[in-house]
C-alpha positions in Angstrom: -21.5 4.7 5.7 -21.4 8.2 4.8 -22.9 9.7 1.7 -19.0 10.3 -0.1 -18.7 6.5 -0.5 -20.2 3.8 -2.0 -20.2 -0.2 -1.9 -17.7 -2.1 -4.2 -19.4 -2.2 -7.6 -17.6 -5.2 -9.6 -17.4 -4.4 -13.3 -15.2 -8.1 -14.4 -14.4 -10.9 -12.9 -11.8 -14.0 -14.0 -12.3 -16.2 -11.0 -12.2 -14.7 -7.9 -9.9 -11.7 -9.5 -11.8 -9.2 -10.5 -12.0 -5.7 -11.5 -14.1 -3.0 -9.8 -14.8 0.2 -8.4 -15.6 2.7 -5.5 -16.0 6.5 -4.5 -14.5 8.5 -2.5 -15.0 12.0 -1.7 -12.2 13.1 -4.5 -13.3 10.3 -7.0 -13.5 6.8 -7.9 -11.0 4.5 -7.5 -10.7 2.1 -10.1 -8.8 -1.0 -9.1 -7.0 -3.3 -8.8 -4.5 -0.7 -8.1 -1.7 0.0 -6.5 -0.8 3.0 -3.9 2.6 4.7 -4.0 3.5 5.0 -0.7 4.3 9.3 0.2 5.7 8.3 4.3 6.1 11.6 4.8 3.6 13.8 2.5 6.0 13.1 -0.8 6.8 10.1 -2.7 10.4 9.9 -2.9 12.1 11.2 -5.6 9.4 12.3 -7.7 7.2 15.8 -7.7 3.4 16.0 -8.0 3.5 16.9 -11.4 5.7 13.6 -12.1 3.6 11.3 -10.4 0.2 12.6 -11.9 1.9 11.8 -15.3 1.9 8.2 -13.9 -1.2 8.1 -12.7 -1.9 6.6 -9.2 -5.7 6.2 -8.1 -4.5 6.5 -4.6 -1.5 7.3 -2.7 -0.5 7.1 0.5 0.6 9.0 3.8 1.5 7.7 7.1 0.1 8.6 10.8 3.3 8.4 12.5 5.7 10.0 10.3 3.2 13.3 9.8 1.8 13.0 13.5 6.0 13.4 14.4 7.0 16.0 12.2 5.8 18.5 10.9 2.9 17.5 12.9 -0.8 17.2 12.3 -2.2 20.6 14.0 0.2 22.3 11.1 -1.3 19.9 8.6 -4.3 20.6 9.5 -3.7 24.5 9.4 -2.3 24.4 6.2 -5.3 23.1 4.6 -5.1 19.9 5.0 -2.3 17.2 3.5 -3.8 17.7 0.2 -3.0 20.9 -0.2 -0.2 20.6 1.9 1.7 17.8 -0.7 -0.2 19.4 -3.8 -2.2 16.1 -4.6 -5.6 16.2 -5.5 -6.4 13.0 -5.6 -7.5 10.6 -3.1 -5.1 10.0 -0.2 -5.0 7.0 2.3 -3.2 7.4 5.4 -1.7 4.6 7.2 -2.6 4.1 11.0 1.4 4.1 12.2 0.6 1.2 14.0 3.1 -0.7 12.2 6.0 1.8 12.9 5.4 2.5 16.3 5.4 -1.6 16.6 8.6 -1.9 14.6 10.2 0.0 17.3 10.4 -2.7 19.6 12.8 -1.5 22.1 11.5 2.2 22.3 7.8 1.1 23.0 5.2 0.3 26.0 2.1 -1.6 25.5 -1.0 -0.6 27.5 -4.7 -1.7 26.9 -4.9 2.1 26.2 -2.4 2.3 23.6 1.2 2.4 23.4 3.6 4.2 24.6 6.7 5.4 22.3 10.3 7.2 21.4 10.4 9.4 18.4 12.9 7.6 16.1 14.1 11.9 15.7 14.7 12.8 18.9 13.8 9.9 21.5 11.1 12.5 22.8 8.4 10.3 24.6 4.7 9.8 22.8 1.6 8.1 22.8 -0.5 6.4 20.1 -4.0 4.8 21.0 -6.8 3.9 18.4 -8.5 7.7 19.2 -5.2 9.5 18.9 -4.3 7.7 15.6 -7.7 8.8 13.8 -7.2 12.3 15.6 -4.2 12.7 13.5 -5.9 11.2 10.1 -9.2 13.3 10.8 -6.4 16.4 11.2 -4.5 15.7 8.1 -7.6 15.0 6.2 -6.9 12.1 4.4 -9.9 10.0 2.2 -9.3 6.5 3.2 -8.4 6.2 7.4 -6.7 3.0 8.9 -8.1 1.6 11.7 -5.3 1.4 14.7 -4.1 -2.4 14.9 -1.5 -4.0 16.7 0.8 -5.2 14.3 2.4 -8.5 15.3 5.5 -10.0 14.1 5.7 -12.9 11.6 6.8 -15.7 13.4 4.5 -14.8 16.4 3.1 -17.8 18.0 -0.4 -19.0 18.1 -0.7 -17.4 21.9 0.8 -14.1 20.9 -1.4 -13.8 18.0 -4.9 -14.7 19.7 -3.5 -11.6 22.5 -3.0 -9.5 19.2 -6.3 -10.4 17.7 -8.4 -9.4 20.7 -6.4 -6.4 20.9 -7.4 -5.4 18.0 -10.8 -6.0 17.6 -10.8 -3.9 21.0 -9.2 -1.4 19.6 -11.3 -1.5 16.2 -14.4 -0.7 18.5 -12.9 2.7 19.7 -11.4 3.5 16.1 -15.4 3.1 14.9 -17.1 5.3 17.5 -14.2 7.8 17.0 -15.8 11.1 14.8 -14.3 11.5 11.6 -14.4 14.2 9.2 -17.5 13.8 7.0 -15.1 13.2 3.8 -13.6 10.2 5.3 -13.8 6.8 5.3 -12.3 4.2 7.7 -10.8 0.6 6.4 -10.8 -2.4 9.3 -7.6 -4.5 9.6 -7.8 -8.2 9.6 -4.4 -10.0 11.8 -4.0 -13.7 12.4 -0.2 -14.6 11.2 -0.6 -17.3 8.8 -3.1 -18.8 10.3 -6.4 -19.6 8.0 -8.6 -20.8 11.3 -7.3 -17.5 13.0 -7.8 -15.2 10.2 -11.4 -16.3 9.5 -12.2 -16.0 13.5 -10.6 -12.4 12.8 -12.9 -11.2 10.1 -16.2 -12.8 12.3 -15.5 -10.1 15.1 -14.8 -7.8 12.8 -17.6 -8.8 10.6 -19.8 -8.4 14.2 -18.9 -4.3 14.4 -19.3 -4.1 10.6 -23.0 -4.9 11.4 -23.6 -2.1 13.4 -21.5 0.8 11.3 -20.0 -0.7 7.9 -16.4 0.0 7.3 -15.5 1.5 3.9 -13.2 -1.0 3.3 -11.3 -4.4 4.6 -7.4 -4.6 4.7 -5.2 -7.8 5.4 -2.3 -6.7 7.5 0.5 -8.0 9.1 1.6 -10.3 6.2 5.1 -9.8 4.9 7.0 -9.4 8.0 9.7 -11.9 7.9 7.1 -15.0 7.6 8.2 -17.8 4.2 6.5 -16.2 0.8 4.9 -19.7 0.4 3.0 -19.2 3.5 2.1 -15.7 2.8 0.9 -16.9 -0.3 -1.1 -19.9 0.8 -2.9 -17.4 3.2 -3.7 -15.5 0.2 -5.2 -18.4 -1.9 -7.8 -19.6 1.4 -8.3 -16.5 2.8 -9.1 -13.6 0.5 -11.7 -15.1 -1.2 -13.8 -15.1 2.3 -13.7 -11.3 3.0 -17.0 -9.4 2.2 -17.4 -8.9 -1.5 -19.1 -5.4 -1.6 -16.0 -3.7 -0.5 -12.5 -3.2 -1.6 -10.2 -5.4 0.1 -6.5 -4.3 0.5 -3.8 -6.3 1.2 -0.9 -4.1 3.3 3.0 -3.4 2.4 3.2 -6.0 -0.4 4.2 -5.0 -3.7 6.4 -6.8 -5.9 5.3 -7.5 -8.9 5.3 -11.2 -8.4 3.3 -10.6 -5.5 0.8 -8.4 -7.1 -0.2 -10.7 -9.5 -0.5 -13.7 -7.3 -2.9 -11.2 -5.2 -4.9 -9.8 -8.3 -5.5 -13.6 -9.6 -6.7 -14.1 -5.7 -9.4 -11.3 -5.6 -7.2 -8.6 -3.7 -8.3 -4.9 -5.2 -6.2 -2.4 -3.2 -1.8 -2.5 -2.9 0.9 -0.2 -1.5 4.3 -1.0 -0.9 7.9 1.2 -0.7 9.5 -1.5 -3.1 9.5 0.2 -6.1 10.9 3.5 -5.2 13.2 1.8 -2.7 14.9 -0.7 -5.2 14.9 2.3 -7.3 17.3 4.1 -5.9 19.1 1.2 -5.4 19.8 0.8 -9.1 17.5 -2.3 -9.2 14.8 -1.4 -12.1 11.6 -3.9 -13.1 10.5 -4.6 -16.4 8.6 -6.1 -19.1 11.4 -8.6 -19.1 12.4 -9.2 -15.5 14.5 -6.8 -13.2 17.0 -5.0 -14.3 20.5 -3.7 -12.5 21.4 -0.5 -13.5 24.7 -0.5 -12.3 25.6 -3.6 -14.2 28.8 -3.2 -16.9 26.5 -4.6 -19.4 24.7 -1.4 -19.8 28.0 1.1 -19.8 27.4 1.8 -23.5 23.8 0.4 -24.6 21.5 2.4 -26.4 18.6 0.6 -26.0 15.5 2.3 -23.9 15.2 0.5 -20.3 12.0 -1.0 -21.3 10.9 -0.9 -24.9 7.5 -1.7 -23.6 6.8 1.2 -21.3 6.2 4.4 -22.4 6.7 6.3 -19.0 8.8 9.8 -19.3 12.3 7.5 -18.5 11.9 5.1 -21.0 10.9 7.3 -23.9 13.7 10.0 -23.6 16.8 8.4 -22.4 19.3 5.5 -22.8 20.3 2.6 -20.7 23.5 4.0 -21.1 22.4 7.2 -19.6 21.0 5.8 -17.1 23.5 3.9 -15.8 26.1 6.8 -15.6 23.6 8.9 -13.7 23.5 6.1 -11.4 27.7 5.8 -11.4 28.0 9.1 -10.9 25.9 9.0 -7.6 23.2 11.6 -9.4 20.4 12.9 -7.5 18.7 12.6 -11.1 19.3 9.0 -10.9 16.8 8.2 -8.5 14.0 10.3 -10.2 14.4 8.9 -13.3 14.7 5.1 -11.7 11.5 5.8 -9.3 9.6 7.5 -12.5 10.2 4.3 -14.1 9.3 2.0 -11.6 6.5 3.2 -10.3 4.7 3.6 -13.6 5.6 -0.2 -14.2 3.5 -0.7 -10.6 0.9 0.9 -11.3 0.7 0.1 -14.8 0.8 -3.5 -13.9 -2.8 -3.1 -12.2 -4.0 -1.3 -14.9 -2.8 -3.9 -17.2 -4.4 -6.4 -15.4 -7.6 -4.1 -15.1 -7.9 -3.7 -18.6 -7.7 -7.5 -18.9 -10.1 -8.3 -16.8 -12.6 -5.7 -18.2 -11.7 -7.3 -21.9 -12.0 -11.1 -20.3 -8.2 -11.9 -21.6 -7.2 -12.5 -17.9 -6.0 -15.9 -17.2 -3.6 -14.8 -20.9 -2.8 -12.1 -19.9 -1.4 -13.2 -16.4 0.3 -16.0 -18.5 2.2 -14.0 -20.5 3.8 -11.6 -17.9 4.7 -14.5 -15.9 6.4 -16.3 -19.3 8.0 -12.8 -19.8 9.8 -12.4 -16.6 13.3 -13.8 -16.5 15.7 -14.8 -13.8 17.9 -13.7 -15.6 19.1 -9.7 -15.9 17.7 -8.9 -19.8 
């Protein structure tokens, strides 16, 4: 492992959740955390400035997206995507394994790699595990994603062995690739929801850990269209035996719900689209439970969106404001909605953080849960 990083160093514990930290060339990370997700070199909505006010340990860019356009050789040029986006900070870049397997009817799978259509132009490309850390080494992000092969939820037991092998095959090549010396590459457990398939998983990954340790250990290929109880019952078993001297991130799961039920379960790392997506759909999560923007209820209400938060929205402007902006179809809108909800995210981990580090945990998750509502407040 290079020199830039270190082993998970656990600072509190309530159970199995715990708090914790590790370096990277640009930093610790302090977690749990979550990781805005910037697809494409920006988190939408928001500038730099904007989201170092909220204050992200990590955020996120993806292989695919960047590798398409503008392309990583310009990245790379540039500076890197650091300076390219303006972040500082430490950046994790997602393999694009799981959009180039979205794209079911525009892609080839080979024992090399696969074989794909740009979503922009239907132009013809190829992704294997060297080409995917080509384009991370090129845009110089801290954290690198292992290639996977990123099955669908309701795969069956067959499919998902194929997808396992695969994967640990791939994982080989993604280790003896040469990254920069400032990087650091995370391994990708698969296995559905399956606890016996999971565990064999994380042996053959466990196997090339031995020889080279990984940085870090990610569950992927969990919300995909599988039931949240069986997502969640996956969790519970399975977390608990990945390695305990590195962070463990669980992939594209974010609610708040979710992050909570992960945090309580010993996951340290998070990223998911949800809360800049549902912000510019109007949907807005609180203190109190989610809140609907667009709702008639909040024509002519003074009250701030969340008394509890003190991010730039809540502090300077009305519910009543907020839900004209969003009426009036107001590019402004979706800023001030996405400011808001991402500083809930990421404040949730730090929340919970702070918790942990003052042992008030097992309150502390009790009272959010007793504070979220089904119904609109």
């Amino acid at each position: 492992m290079s020199q830039c990083f270190s082993r998970f160093q656990q600072e509190a514990s309530s159970g199995v959740a715990r708090a914790g930290r590790f370096e990277t060339s640009r930093g610790p990370v302090l977690t749990p955390a979550f990781m805005p997700v910037g697809t494409q070199g920006t988190v939408k909505g928001i500038t730099p400035a904007q989201l170092a006010d909220i204050g992200p340990q990590v955020i996120l860019g993806n292989t695919y997206h960047l590798g398409l356009r503008p392309g990583d050789a310009l990245v790379r040029d540039l500076g890197g995507l650091h300076r390219f986006m303006a972040w500082p900070g430490p950046i994790l870049t997602d393999s694009g394994g799981f959009q180039v397997f979205s794209l079911s009817s525009l892609r080839r799978i080979k024992e090399e790699g696969v074989t794909f259509q740009s979503h922009i132009d239907g132009s013809t490309h190829f992704l294997s595990p060297e080409r995917s850390l080509e384009i991370q080494r090129n845009l110089g992000s801290d954290i690198v994603m292992a290639l996977d092969e990123c099955p669908p939820g309701r795969l069956d037991r067959p499919g998902l062995e194929l997808s396992m092998a695969r994967t640990t095959r791939w994982l080989k090549r993604c280790r003896d690739f040469p990254l920069g010396e400032r990087q650091g590459l995370f391994a990708i457990n698969q296995g559905g929801v399956h606890l016996d398939l999971r565990t064999r998983h994380l042996g053959e990954i466990l196997e090339i850990d031995a020889a080279t340790p990984f940085q870090g250990f990610a569950v992927g290929g969990l919300s995909v269209g599988e039931p949240k109880e069986e997502m969640n019952a996956l969790l519970a078993d399975f977390v608990r035996l990945m390695p305990g001297d590195r962070p463990r991130y669980l992939m594209g799961v974010g609610t708040p719900e979710d992050l909570l039920f992960g945090i309580e379960h010993g996951v340290d790392l998070f990223d998911c689209v949800l809360p800049t997506r549902e912000a510019r759909h109007g949907t807005l999560l609180t203190s109190r439970g989610r809140v609907k923007i667009k709702n008639a209820r909040h024509r002519d209400s003074d009250r701030p969106l969340d008394p509890e938060c003190n991010c730039y929205t809540c502090r300077t402007f009305s519910r009543a404001y907020l839900h004209h902006l969003f009426r009036a179809g107001e590019m402004l809108a979706s800023t001030l909605n996405s400011i808001h909800n991402l500083s809930y995210t990421v404040g949730l981990t730090r929340a919970a953080r702070q918790a942990l580090q003052e042992e008030r945990f097992p309150e502390f998750a009790r009272h959010t849960r007793d504070n979220w509502n089904q119904e609109e407040p």
